[in-house]
Structure formats: C-alpha cells, structure tokens
C-alpha positions as CSV (number, residue, x, y, z in Angstrom):
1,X,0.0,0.0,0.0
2,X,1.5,3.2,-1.3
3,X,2.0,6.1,1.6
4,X,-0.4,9.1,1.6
5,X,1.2,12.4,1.9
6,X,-0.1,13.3,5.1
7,X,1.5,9.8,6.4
8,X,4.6,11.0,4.7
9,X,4.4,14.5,6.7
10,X,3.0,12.7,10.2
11,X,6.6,11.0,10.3
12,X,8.3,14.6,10.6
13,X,11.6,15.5,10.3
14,X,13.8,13.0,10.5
15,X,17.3,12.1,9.1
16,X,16.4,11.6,6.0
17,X,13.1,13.5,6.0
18,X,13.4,17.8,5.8
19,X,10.5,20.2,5.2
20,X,10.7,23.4,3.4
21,X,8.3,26.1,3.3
22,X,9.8,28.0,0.3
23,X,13.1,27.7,-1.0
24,X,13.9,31.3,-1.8
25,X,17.8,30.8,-2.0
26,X,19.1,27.6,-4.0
27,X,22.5,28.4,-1.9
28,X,20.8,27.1,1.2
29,X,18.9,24.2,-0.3
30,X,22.3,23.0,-1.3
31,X,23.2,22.4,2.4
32,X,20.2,19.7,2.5
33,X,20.9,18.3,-1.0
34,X,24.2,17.8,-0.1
35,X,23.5,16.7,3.7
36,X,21.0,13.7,1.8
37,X,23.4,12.8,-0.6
38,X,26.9,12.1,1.9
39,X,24.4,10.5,4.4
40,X,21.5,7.8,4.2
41,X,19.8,9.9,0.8
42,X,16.5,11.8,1.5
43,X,13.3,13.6,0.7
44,X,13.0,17.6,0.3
45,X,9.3,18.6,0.8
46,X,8.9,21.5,-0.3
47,X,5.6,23.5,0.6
48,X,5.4,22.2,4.0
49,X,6.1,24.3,6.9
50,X,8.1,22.7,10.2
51,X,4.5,22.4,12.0
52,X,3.8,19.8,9.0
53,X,1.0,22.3,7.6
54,X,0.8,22.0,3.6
55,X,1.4,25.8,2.3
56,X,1.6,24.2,-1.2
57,X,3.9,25.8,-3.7
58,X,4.3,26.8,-7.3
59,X,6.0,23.7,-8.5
60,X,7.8,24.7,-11.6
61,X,9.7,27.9,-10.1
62,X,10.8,25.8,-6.9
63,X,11.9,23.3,-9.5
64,X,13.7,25.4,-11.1
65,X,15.9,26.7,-7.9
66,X,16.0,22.7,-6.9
67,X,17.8,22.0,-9.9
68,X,20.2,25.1,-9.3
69,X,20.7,24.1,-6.1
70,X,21.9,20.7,-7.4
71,X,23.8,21.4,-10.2
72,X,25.3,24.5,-9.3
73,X,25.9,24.9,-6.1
74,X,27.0,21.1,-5.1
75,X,30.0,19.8,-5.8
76,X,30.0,17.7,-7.3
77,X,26.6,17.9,-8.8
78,X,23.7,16.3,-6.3
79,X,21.2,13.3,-8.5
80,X,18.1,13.9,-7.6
81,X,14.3,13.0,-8.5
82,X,11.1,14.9,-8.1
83,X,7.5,13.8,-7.7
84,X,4.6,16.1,-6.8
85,X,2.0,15.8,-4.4
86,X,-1.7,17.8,-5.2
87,X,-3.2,17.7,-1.6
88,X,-6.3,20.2,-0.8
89,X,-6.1,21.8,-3.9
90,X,-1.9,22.8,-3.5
91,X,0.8,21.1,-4.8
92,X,3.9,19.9,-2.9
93,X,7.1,19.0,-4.3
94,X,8.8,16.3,-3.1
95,X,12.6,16.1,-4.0
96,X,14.5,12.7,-3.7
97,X,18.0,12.8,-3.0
98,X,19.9,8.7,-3.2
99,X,23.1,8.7,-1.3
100,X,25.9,9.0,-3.3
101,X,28.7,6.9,-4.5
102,X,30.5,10.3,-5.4
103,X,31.1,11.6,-1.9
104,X,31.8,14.1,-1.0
105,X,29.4,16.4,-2.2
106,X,30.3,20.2,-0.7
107,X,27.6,22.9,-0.5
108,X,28.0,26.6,0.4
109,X,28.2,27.8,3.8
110,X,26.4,31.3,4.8
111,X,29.9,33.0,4.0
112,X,30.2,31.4,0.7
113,X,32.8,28.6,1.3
114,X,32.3,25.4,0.1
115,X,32.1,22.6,3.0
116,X,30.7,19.2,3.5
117,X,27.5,18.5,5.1
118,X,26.1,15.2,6.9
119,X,22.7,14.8,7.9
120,X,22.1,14.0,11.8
121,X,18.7,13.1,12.6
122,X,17.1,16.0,11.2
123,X,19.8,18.5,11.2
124,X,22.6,19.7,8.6
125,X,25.8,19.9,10.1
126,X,29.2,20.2,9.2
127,X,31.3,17.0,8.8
128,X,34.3,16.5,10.6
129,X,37.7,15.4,9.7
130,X,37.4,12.4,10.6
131,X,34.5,11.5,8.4
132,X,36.2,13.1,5.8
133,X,39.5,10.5,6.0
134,X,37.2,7.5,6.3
135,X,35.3,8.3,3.1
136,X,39.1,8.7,1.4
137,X,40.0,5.4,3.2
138,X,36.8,3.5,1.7
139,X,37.8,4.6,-2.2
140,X,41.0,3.2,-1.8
141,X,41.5,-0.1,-3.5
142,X,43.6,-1.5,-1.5
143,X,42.5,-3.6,2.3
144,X,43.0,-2.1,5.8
145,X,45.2,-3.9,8.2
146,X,45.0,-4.1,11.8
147,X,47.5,-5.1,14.2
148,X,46.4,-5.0,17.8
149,X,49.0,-2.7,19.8
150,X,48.4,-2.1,23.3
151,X,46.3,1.0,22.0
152,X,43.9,-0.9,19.9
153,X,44.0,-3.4,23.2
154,X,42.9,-0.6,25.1
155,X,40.5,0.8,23.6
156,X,38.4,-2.7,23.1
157,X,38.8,-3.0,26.5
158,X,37.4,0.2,27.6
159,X,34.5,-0.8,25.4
160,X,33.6,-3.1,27.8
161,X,32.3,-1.3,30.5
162,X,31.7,1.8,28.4
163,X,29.5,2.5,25.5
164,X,31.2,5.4,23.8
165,X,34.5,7.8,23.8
166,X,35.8,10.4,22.0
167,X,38.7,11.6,20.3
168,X,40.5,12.7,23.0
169,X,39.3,10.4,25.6
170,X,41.1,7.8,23.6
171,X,44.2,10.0,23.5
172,X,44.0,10.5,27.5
173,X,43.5,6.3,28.0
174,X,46.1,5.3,25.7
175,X,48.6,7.7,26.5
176,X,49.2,8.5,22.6
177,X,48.9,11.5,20.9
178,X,46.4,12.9,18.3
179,X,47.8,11.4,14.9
180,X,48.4,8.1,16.6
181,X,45.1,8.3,18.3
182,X,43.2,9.3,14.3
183,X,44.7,7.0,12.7
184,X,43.6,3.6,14.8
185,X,40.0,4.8,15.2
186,X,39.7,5.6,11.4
187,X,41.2,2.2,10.8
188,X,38.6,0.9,13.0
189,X,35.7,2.8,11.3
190,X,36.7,1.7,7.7
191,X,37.1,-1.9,8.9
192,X,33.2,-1.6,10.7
193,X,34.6,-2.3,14.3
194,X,33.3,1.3,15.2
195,X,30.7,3.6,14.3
196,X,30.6,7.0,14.3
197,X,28.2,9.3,16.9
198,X,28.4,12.9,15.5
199,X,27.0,15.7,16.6
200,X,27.2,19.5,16.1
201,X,28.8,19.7,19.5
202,X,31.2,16.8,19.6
203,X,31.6,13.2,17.8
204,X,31.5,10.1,20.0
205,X,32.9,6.7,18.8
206,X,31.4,3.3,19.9
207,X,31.7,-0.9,18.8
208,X,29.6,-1.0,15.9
209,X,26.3,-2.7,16.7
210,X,26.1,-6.1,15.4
C-alpha cells in the first residue's frame, strides 16, 4: 500500500526526511541536498512548513531553484528525483535525493565557502575530519590492516564497560597523541569495528552494533 502524503508529513523531520516552506535561495537548499546525498539519501518537501502544515507551492519555479541548487551549487553535482504531491487543492514537491557513490558532495556555507555537510537526525551539520579521511580510506583499493598494539587493546577494552569515547578520551587512555590516536580509530571505522556518533557539539565513537 503506497504512503499518503499526510502519512509521509506525520513522520516529521527525520534524518532523512526535511520540510521546506519556500526555497527562496538555491544556496541554502544545497546544504540539504548535499547533507542527503553524503548520508542515508532523503526527501526535500517542499511547501510544508516545520508544523507539517501544507502551504503548497508553485511547483515549476521551486523546480527550477531545486535544480540550481543541485547542479550549481553542489560539488560535485547532487542526482536527484522529483515527484509532486496535489493535496487540498496545493501542490507539494517532493525532492529525492539517493546517497551517493560520489562523496563528497560540498555545499555553500552562509559565507560562501564550500564545506561538507552530513545529515544527523534532522539536522545539517558540518562533517568532521574524521569523516572526511574515512570516506578517502573506503575509495581506496587496496584492504586495511589491523595489528592489535596495546592502544587498539585498550580501547576494546574500555569498550567493555563503556559505550562510547571520544577523540580525545582515547588519547588520554592510551597515552598517545592525536595522529596516533586518528589514525587507529579511522582504521577501526573503515574496517566496521566502530561507528561514528556525530553531533554538532562533539563526535562520539562506539563498537559498531552487530
């Protein structure tokens, strides 16, 4: 049974669900393309305020600044599909973002430079380095290898009476510094032994759920 709009909309905004009013700057509509794309993939609705209220919209001009936003103002260039909604006698454009094969995909910030965006529940943040090396890692051809030094020991056993650390907490446990401390828990991320908790106020690392 195929989904109604309003069932669409009584799910909120979620991680890969976003609602748009208007888009009145294809800059900013990037941030969410973009977000979709490096993440899980998503739906734009657009002529739907936050509340969930249908506003509707005039579909070929927001298609238009969709399609600018995509092309133009995310690099690289954003896929996307579009299906519209007629609901109450006002139309609502849905936009479909898949995740990408081709991340990263950058998007403007409000000063103008180009960063990459992730999507966290139903937020757009900023992506952190981290991220960014395990993406590089996962192109790569060639395998990871792991060798269990007292570090990698450490951590696993910290893991077993604590669900999650950071960055720096695995610095402070294993006595290591900051390259050292990167470069096992990407190696752990690429190889699925961890996954990643991020956040717009820090990013928290835990055993990957099974």
């Amino acid at each position: 049974m195929k989904k109604k709009l309003r069932d669409i909309i009584a799910e909120g905004e979620h991680q890969t669900q976003d609602f748009k009013y208007a888009i009145t700057d294809s800059k900013k509509i990037a941030r969410s393309l973009a977000a979709f794309a490096n993440t899980d993939g998503g739906s734009l609705l657009v002529g739907v305020k936050d509340n969930g209220r249908i506003a509707g919209v005039a579909s070929d001009e927001e298609y238009y600044m969709v399609e600018a936003a995509a092309n133009m103002y995310c690099k690289p260039p954003v896929s996307f599909e579009t299906k519209i909604w007629e609901e109450d006698s006002k139309t609502v454009l849905e936009v479909i973002v898949p995740k990408s094969s081709k991340k990263p995909h950058k998007a403007p910030t409000k000063d103008g430079d180009y960063k990459v965006y992730v999507r966290v529940n139903d937020q757009n943040i900023l992506a952190n380095g981290v991220l960014l090396k395990v993406w590089a890692r996962q192109k790569r051809k060639t395998g990871t290898f792991l060798k269990l030094t007292q570090a990698e020991n450490t951590l696993l056993k910290y893991f077993e009476t604590n669900e999650s650390i950071s960055l720096p907490g695995f610095q402070k446990i294993a006595g290591i510094n900051r390259w050292s401390a990167e470069k096992i828990i990407i190696n752990l991320l690429v190889m699925n032994i961890l996954e990643m908790d991020i956040s717009e106020k820090q990013c928290l690392y835990r055993l990957k759920k099974k």
